[in-house]
N, C-alpha and C positions, 0 to 999 in steps of 0.2 A: 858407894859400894864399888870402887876400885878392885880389879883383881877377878878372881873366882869368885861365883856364886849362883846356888842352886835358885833352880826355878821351877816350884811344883807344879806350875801349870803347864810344864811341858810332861812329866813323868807318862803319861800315856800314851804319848806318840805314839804312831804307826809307821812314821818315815826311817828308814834308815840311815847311816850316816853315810851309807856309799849312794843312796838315791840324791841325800839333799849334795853331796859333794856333784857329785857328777850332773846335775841341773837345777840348779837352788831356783832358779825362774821358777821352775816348776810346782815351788813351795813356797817359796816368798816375794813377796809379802801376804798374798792369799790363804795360806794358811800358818805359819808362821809369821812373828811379827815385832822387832823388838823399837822401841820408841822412846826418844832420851828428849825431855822435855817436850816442845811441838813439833817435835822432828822424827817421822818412821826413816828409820834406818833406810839406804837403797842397797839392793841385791848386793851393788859392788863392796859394801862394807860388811857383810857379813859374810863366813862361811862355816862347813862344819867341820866337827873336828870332833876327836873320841876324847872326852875331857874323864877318863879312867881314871883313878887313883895312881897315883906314881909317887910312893914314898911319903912326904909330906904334903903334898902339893897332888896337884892333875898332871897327866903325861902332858899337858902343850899348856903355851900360855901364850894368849894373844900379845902381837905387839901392833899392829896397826888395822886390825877388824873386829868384829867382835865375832865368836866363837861359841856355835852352837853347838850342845849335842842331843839330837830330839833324842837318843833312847834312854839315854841318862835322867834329861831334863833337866841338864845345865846349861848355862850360859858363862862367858867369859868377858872382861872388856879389859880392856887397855884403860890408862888412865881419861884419856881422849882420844876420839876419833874423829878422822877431818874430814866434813860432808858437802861439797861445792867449795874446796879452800877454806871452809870455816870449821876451827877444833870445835868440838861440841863435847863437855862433860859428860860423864859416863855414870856420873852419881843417879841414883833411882831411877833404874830403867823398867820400861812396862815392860810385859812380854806380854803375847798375847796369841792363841792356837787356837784349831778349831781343826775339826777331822768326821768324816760322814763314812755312813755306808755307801756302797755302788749301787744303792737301788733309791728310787724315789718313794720313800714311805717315812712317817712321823709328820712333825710339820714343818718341815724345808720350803725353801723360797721357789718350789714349782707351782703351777697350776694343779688342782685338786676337783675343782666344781665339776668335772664331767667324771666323777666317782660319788656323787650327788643322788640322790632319787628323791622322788616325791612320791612313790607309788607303792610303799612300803605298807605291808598290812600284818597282822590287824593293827593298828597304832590304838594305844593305852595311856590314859592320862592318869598318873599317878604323882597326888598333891601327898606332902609331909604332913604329919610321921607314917601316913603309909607305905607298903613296900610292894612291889610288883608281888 
């Protein structure tokens, strides 16, 4: 998949294209994340970019990184990119996002057990097909 192409698992992003431009560390790899074979991408080969519509084609077209746009939810590559002096094929790339609330709730990778009690009353044992 040389060239453009959409990637629905970014379509929800929350990052902008001026946040991840101006501190992509910030974003990537941690929450964004693209991976071409066993290889994630590093920060230094990606950046973002408004891959808008422009005529036939998107306004930019990568030539030596690959090119995100989290509001979009596209991605761009070059035919190859070179990651330690090595090109690496650009054919079937993973992509891969993840984005939270600011607050510690659902089940996130924090600590939870002192939101715990054992003191709960009246506690009701209710066996199927009954219902409380």
């Amino acid at each position: 998949m040389n060239g453009p192409a959409n990637s629905p698992a970014m379509n929800d992003a929350t990052v902008s294209w001026r946040e991840l431009w101006d501190d992509v560390n910030a974003f990537y790899p941690s929450s964004i994340a693209v991976k071409l074979g066993n290889t994630t991408l590093p920060a230094s080969a990606v950046s973002a970019s408004d891959l808008s519509d422009f005529g036939a084609g998107w306004a930019y077209s990568p030539t030596t990184t690959a090119l995100i746009d989290p509001v979009l939810g596209r991605l761009s590559l070059p035919p190859t990119i070179t990651v330690d002096g090595n090109p690496i094929d650009t054919q079937n790339p993973v992509v891969t996002f993840h984005y939270g609330f600011s607050a510690e709730m659902g089940g996130g990778p924090y600590a939870r057990t002192k939101t715990f009690t054992e003191d709960i009353t009246p506690l009701i044992n209710v066996t199927s097909p009954n219902t409380i």
